[in-house]
C-alpha positions as CSV (number, residue, x, y, z in Angstrom):
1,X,118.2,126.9,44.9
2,X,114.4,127.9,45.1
3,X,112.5,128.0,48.7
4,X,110.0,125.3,46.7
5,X,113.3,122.9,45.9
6,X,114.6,123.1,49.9
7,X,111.4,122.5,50.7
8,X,111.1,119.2,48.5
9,X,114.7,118.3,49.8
10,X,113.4,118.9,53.0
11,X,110.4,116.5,52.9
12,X,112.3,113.9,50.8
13,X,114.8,114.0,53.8
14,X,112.2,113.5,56.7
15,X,110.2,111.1,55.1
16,X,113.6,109.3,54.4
17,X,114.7,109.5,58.2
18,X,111.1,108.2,59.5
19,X,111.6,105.1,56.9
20,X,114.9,104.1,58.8
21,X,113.5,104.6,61.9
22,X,110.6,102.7,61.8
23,X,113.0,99.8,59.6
24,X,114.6,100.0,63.2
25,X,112.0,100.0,65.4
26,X,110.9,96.8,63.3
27,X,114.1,94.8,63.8
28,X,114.1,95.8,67.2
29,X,110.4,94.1,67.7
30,X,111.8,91.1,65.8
31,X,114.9,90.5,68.0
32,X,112.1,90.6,71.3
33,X,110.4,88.2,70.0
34,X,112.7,85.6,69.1
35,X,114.4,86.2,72.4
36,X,110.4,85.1,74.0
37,X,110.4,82.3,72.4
38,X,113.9,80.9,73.2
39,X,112.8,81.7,77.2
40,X,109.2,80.2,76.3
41,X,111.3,77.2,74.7
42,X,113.9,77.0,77.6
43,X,110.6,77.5,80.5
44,X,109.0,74.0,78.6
45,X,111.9,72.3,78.6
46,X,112.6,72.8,82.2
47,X,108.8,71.6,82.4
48,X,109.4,68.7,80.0
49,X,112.6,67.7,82.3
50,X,110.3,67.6,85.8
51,X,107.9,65.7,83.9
52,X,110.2,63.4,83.3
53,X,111.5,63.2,86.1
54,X,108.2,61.9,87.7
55,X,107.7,59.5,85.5
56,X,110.5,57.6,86.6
């Protein structure tokens, strides 16, 4: 193989690598988010409960 072919491979490989990454990085950011709003969820219903609560 040519140095200029490697070098193509080489790029093509990288660029491929930061693409998973960053699929990753996305996923990860997804998962912390729907894990906020479950505790948001579970911190107003604790709310919701005291509320009622009072009101009787």
């Amino acid at each position: 193989m040519k140095k200029e072919t490697k070098k193509v491979f080489m790029a093509i490989f990288l660029l491929s690598c930061c693409i998973v990454k960053i699929g990753e990085i996305v996923i990860q950011l997804q998962e912390i988010k729907d894990r906020t709003v479950i505790l948001k969820n579970r911190i107003k219903g604790k709310f919701d409960e005291r509320k009622t609560i009072q009101r009787v």
